[in-house]
C-alpha positions as CSV (number, residue, x, y, z in Angstrom):
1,X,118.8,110.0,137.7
2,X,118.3,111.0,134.1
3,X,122.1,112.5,134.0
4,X,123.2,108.8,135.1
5,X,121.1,107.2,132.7
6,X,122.4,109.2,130.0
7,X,126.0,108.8,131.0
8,X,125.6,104.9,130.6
9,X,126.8,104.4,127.4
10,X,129.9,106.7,127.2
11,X,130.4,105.1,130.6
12,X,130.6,101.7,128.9
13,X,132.5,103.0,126.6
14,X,135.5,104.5,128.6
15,X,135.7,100.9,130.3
16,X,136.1,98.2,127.5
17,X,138.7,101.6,126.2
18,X,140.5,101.5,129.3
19,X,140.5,99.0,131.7
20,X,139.4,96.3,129.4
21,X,142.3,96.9,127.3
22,X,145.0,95.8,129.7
23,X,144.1,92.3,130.5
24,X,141.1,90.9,128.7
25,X,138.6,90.2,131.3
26,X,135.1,88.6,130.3
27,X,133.0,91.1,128.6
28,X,130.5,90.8,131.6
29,X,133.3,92.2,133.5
30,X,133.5,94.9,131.1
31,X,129.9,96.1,131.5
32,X,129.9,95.8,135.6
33,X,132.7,98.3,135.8
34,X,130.6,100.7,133.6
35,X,127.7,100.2,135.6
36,X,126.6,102.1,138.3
37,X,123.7,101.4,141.1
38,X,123.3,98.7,143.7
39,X,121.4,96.8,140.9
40,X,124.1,96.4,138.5
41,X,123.9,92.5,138.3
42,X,120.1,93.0,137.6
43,X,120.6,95.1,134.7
44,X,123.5,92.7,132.9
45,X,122.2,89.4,131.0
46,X,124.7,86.4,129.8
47,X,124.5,83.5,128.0
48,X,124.2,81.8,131.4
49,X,121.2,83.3,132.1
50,X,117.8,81.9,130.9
51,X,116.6,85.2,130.2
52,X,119.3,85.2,127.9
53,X,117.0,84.4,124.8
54,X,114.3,87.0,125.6
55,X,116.6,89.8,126.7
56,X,118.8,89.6,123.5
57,X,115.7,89.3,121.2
58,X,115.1,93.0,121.8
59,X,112.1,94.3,119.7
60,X,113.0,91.9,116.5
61,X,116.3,89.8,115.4
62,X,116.9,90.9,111.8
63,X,118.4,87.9,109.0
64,X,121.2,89.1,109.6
65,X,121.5,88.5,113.3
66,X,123.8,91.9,114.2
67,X,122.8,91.7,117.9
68,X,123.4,88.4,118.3
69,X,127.2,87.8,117.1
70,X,129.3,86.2,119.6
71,X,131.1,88.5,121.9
72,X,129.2,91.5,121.4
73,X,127.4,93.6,123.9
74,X,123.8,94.3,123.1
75,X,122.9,97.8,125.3
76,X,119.0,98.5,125.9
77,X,118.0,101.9,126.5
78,X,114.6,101.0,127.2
79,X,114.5,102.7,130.9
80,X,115.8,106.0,129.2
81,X,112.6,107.5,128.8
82,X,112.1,110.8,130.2
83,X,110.5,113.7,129.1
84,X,111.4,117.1,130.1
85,X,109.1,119.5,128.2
86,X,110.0,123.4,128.6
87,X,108.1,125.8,130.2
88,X,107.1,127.6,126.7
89,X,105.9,123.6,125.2
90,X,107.3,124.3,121.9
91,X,110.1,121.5,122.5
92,X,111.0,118.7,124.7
93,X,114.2,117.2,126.5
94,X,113.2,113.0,126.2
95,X,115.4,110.0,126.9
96,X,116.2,108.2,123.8
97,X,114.7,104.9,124.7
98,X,111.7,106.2,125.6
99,X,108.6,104.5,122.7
100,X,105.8,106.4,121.6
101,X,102.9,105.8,123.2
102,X,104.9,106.6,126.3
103,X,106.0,110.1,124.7
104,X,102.7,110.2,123.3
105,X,100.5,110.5,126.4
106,X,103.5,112.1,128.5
107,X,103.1,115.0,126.3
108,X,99.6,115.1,126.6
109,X,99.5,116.6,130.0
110,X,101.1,119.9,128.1
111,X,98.6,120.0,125.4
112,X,100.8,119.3,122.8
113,X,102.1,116.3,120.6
114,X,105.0,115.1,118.5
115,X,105.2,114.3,114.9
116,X,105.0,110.4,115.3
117,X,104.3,107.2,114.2
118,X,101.1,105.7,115.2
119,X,103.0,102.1,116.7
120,X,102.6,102.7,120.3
121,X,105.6,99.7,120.8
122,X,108.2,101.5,117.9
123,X,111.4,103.1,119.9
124,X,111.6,106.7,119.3
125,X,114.9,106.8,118.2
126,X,114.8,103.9,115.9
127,X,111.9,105.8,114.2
128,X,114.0,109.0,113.6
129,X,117.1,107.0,112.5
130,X,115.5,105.9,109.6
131,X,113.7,108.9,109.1
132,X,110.2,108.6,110.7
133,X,106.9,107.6,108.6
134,X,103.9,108.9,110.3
135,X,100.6,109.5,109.3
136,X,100.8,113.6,109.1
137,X,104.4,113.6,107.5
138,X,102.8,114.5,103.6
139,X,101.9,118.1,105.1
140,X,104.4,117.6,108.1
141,X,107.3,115.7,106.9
142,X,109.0,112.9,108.7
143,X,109.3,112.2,112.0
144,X,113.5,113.1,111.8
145,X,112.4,116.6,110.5
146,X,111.0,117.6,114.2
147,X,114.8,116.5,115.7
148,X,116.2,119.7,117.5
149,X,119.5,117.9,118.5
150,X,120.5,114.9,119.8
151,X,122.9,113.9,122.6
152,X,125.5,111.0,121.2
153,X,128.1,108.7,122.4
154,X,130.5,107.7,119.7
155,X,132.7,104.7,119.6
156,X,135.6,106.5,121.3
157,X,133.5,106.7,124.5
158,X,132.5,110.7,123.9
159,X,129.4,112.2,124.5
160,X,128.5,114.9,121.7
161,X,126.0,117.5,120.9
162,X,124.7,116.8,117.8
163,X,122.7,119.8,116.0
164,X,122.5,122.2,112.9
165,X,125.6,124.2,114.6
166,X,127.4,121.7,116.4
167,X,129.0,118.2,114.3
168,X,125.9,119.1,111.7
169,X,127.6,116.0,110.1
170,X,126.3,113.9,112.5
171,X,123.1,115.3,112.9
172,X,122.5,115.3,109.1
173,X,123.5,111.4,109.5
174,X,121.5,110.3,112.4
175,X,118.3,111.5,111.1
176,X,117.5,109.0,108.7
177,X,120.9,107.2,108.0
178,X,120.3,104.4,109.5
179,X,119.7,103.4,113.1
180,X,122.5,102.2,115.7
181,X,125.2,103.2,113.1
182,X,127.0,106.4,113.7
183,X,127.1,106.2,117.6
184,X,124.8,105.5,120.6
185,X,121.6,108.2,120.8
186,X,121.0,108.8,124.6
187,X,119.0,112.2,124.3
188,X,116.8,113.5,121.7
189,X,115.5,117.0,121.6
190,X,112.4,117.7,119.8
191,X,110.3,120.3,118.6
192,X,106.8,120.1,119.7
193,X,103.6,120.1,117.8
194,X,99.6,120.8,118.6
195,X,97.9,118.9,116.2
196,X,94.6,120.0,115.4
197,X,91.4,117.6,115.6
198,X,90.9,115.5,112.3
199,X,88.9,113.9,110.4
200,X,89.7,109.7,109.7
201,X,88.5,107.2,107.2
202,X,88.0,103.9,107.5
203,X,87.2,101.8,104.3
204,X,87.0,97.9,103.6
205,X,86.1,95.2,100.6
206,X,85.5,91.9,101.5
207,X,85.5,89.9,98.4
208,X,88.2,88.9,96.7
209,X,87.8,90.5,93.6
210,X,87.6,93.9,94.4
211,X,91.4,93.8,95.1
212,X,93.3,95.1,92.7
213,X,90.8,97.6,91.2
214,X,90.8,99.4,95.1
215,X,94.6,99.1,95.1
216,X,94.7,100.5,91.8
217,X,92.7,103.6,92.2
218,X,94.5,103.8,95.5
219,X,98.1,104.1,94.3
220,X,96.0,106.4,91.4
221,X,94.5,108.9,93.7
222,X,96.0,109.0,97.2
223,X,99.7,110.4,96.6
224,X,98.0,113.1,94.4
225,X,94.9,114.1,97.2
226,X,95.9,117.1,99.5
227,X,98.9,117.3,102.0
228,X,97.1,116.9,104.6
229,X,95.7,113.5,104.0
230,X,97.9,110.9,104.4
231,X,96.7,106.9,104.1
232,X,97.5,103.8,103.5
233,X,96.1,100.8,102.2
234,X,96.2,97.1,103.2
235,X,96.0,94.1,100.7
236,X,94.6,90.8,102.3
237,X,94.4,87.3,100.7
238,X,90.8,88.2,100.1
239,X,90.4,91.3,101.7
240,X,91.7,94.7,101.1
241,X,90.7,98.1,103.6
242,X,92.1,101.7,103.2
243,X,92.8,103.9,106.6
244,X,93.1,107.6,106.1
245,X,94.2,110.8,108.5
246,X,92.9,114.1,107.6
247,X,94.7,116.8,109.7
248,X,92.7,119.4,110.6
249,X,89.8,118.2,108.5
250,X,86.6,118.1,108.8
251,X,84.0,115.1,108.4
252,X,82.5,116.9,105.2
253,X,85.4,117.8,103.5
254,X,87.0,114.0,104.5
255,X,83.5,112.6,103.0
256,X,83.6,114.9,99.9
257,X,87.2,113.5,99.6
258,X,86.0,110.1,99.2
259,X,83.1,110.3,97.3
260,X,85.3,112.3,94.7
261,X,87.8,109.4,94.8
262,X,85.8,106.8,92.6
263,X,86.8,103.8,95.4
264,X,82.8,104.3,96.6
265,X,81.7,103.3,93.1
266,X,84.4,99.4,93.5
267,X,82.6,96.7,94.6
268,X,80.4,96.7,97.8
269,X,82.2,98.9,99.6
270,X,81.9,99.6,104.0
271,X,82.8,103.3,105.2
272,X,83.1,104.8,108.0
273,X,84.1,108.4,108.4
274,X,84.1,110.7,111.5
275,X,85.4,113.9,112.3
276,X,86.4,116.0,115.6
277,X,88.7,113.7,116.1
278,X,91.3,113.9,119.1
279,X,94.9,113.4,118.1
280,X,95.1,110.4,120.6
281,X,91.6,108.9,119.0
282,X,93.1,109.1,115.5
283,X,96.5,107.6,116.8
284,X,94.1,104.6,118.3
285,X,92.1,104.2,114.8
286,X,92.4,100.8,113.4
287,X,93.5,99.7,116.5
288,X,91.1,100.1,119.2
289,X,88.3,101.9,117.2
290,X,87.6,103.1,113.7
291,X,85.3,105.8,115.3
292,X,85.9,109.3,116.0
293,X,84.3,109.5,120.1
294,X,83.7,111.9,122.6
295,X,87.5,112.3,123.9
296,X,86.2,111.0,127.7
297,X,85.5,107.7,125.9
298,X,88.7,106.9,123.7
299,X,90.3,104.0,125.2
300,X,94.0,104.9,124.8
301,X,95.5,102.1,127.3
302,X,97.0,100.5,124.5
303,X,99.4,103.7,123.8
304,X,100.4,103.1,128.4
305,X,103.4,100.7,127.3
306,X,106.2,99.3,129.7
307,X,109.3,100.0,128.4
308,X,109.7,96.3,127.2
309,X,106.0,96.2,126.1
310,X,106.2,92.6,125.3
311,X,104.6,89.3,125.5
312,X,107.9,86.8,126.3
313,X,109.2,85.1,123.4
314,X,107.5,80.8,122.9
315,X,109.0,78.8,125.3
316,X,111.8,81.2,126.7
317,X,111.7,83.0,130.7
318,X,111.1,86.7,130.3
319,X,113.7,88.9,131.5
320,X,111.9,92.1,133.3
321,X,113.5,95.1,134.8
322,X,111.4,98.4,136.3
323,X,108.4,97.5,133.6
324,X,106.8,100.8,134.5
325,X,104.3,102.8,132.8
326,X,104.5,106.7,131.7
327,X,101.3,107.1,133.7
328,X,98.9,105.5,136.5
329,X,96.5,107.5,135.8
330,X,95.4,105.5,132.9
331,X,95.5,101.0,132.3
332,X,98.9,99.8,131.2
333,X,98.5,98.3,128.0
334,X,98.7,94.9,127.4
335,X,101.6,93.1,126.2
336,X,102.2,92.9,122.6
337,X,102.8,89.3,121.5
338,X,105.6,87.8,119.5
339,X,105.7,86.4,115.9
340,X,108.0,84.9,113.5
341,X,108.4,87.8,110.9
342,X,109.2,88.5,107.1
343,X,108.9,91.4,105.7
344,X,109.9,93.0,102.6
345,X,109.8,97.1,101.3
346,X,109.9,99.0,98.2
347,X,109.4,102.9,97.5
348,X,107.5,103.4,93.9
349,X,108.8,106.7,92.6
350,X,106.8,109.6,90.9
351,X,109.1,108.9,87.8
352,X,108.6,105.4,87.8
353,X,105.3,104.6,88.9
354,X,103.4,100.8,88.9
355,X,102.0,99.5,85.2
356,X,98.5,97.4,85.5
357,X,100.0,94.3,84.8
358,X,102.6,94.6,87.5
359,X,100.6,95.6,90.1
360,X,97.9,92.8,89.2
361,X,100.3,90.3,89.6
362,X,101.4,91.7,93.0
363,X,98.1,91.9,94.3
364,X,97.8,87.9,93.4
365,X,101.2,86.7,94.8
366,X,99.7,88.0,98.5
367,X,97.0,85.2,97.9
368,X,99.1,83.1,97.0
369,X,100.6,81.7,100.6
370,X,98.6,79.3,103.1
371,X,96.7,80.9,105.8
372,X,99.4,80.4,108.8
373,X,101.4,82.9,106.6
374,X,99.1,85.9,107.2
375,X,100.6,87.5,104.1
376,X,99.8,91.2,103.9
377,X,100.5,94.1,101.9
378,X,100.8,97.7,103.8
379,X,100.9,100.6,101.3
380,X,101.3,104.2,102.3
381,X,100.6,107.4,100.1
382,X,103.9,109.6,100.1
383,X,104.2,112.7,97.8
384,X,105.5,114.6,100.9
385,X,105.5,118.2,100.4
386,X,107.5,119.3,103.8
387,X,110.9,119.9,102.5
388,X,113.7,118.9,105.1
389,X,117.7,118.6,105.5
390,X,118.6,115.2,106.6
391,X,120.1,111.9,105.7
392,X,116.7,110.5,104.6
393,X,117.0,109.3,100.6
394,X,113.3,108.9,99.7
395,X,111.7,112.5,100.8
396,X,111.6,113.7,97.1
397,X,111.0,111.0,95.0
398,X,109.1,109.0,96.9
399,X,105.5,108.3,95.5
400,X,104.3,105.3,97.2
401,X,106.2,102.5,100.0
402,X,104.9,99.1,99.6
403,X,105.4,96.9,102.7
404,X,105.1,93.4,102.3
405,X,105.1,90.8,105.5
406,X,103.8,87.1,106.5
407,X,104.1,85.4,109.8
408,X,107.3,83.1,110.0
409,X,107.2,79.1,110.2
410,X,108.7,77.3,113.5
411,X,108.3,74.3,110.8
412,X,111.6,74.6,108.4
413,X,109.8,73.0,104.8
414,X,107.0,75.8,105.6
415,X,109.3,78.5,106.6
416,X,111.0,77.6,103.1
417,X,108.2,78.0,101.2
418,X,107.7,81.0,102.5
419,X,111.3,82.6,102.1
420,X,111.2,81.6,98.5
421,X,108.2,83.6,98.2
422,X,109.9,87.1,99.2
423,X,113.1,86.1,97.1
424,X,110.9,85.6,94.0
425,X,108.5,89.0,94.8
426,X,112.1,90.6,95.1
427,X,113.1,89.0,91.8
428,X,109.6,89.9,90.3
429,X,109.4,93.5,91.7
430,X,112.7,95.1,91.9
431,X,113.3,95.8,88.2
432,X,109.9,97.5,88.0
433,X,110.6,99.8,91.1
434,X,114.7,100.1,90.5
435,X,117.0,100.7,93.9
436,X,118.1,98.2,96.8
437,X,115.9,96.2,99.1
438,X,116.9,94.4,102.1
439,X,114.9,91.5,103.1
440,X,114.4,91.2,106.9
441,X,113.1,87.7,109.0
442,X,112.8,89.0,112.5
443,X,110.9,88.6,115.4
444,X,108.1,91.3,115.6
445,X,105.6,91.9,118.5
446,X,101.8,92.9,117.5
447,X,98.6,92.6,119.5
């Protein structure tokens, strides 16, 4: 089964380079002679079809609308989601469309873990591609650092082993060069990791004023604080909260952190701090809890995803296909619902940091949009210390990533207004911060 899944792409491949060359046949055609399995039609969506919309969506539809140009064949590897760990649990054989909460808890019944992102819905292989933020990676490194080898198929319908000793090229460019751009990732393998217990942080302002001085003593302190603390901070129209890992910390060092940090002394601050912390507990923190608890009452359904973990898309039929969870043992989470998304990202870097002024004025453009817009600004703390050999730019220089997004209009004045506002932070930002920025609108799924 998992040989045959694998084998799907360079199987599509071979046919559109073979028998589709001859006499042009519909691309439908193309994909059925790939296909294998008495549920071949079930697996293949058209234009015809009105699951057409929800199917080609995929997790988000960038401006650009790459998987969505006419012609084209979009392949999901969703249902490639094994995981094959070996009989010492130091690394792990997993399908590439596998997300990671799936991987997450699968690798829980060996006691061990995988340097990850904290999105239980976020592909696995899309996370290495472009390198692999995580909330461990300033001791750990990124996500793409933990990448053993990785099985490909290129465009001439070839499966290759991609590692340090065989096409290193390829394996240098698939680890954070870009996702979906150097050939079609079927099988990752990865080295395994047993994280300890932690400590986390949870801190939050609720008036409007306290802002910029928290974001300021954030970007101030955080990047410069021990590797293995890693946070990040989220600007509100009137709100602003700071979340913080602390692996292998304790609850006293985590609070001696803190009350070191100066942010205690802003405003009328609410913390919450807890320690013991299981690696699943922290992984849920901000979004199921922002406790450390006993590790018999850590609700962790949310990390049980499907592999299309989402809620259909407005008004269009849902297209389903073996929606199967890792695990039984445990409640499948619920769907994650669409939204209209715009989002925006810059790296601040350690020879270029943010003046007051600048960052003032940031912190007031992300009050500046209605409420529908939901405007918020995610910043994480880099400084990453873990040195690494891949295709990821940012691992040296980068200080700080600033994350901008707002919830999409269906209404086409509103959705205006709200375009114009990312243009103008991109006109307003980029020259402090230097390098290029691509501005996405997509369709993003959240709970």
């Amino acid at each position: 089964m998992y040989q045959r899944a694998i084998l799907l792409p360079s199987l599509l491949a071979h046919a559109f380079l073979t028998s589709c060359k001859a006499i042009p046949p519909s691309l439908k055609d193309c994909a059925i002679q790939a296909l294998r399995g008495s549920d071949a039609a079930q697996r293949i969506v058209t234009p015809q079809d009105d699951t057409y919309i929800d199917a080609r969506l995929g997790e988000k539809i960038h401006f650009s609308s790459y998987s969505a140009l006419t012609n084209t064949l979009v392949i999901d590897l969703g249902h490639i989601n094994y995981v094959e760990v070996s009989n010492n649990r130091k690394t792990a054989r997993v399908g590439a469309g596998i997300r990671l909460g799936a991987l997450y808890l699968a690798l829980d019944q060996y006691n061990t873990s995988f340097v990850g992102g904290i999105c239980p819905t976020v592909g696995l292989t899309g996370l290495v591609g472009v390198g692999g933020f995580n909330m461990q990676m300033r001791a750990l490194g990124v996500s793409s650092d933990h990448v053993l080898s990785a099985k490909v198929v290129t465009a001439d319908g070839e499966t290759l082993t991609a590692s340090a000793t065989s096409n290193p090229d390829l394996f240098w460019a698939i680890r954070g060069g870009g996702g979906g751009t150097y050939g079609v990732v079927v099988e990752l393998t990865l080295q395994l990791t047993q994280l300890p217990r932690s400590a986390m942080v949870d801190l939050s302002w609720n008036k409007t004023e306290s802002r910029f001085p928290v974001a300021k003593r954030f970007l101030e302190w955080a990047p410069r604080q021990p590797k293995e603390f890693t946070s990040q901070i989220n600007v509100y129209k009137s709100t602003v909260q700071i979340v913080g890992w602390y692996l292998g910390g304790s609850k006293k060092q985590l609070q001696a952190l803190i009350n070191d940090s100066g942010l205690l002394e802003i405003g009328e601050p609410h913390s919450q701090i807890g320690g013991n912390c299981s690696t699943d507990n922290s992984r849920v923190f901000g979004f199921v809890t922002s406790e450390c608890l006993p590790d018999d009452n850590v609700d962790t359904s949310i990390l049980n995803v499907v592999p299309d973990p989402f809620a259909k898309y407005e008004d269009s039929v849902q297209f389903t296909y073996a929606e199967n969870p890792i695990t039984t043992s445990r409640a499948t989470a619920e769907p994650w619902s669409r939204f209209r998304r715009l989002s925006k990202s810059f790296f601040v870097q350690k020879d270029n940091l943010l003046g007051d002024d600048i960052l003032r004025e940031v912190v007031d453009r992300v009050a500046q949009l209605d409420d529908a817009a939901q405007v918020w600004a995610e910043w994480h703390a880099w400084n990453i210390s873990a040195k690494g050999n891949s295709a990821f730019a940012w691992r040296d220089q980068a200080y700080a990533h600033l994350e901008f997004q707002a919830h999409g209009s269906n209404d086409s004045a509103t959705q205006a207004v709200y375009e114009k506002w990312f243009t103008d932070l991109e006109s307003y930002l980029r020259p402090a911060v230097g390098c290029v920025v691509q501005l996405s609108l997509s369709l993003l799924r959240r709970p």
